[in-house]
Steps between C-alpha positions, in 0.01 A plus 500: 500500500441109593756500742345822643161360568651154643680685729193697591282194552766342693511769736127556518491089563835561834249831624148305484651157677694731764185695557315197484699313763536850735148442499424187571448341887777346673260195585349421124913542338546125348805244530732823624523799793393801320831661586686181253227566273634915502888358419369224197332761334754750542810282454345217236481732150153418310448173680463627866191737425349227306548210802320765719197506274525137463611349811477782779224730451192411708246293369198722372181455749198468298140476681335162488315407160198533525381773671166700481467599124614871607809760351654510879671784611742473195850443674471722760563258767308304717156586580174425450428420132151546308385635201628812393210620287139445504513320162788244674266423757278152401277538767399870350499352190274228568258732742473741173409229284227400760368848512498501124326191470226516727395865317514379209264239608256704668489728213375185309295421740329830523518558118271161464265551767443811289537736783868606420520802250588483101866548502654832369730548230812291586337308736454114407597575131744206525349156301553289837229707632312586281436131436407509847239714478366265173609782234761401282 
């Protein structure tokens, strides 16, 4: 049964670096033509696949660090990258929290000038607020 499954991951390992290397662009192939890289990994048993992945294979192209805070377009090539949801976007985030704020504050402001109504049941039950209002 060992045997079995090394054989099986030795022949996923020859299928994923042949697939791997079919795939790849003639211009990014390291040290080798691709078509030398096709014989080594054919020809060299367990140490040809694994050169390709080492030595061969194209260097991964990551986007510069950095970036604007957003999810991208989540490795779907290049385009233009922002947030993905509302809640990934800081500039939402921070216009919310504005919004937020300044009604909160003009309900204190109205609620001390004494022209804002009592609030209902749920409203400014919390003890932040209602130490606002002087209660306790």
């Amino acid at each position: 049964m060992g045997r079995f499954v090394l054989a099986l991951a030795v022949l996923a390992l020859y299928i994923y670096a042949m697939l791997d290397l079919l795939r790849a662009p003639s211009a990014k192939v390291r040290l080798l033509p691709k078509w030398l890289w096709a014989v080594v990994v054919l020809v060299v048993f367990l140490l040809g696949p694994v050169m390709w992945l080492l030595l061969g294979r194209p260097r991964a192209q990551y986007p510069p660090a950095g970036g604007d805070g957003g999810g991208g377009s989540g490795g779907r090539g290049p385009g233009p990258r922002g947030p993905v949801a509302p809640d990934d976007d800081p500039e939402f985030l921070r216009r919310i929290d504005e919004q937020s704020w300044s009604a909160r504050m003009e309900k204190l402001r109205r609620d001390r000038e004494g022209g804002g109504q009592p609030p209902t049941s749920g409203e400014g039950s919390t003890p932040g607020e209602q130490a606002d209002r002087g209660g306790v």
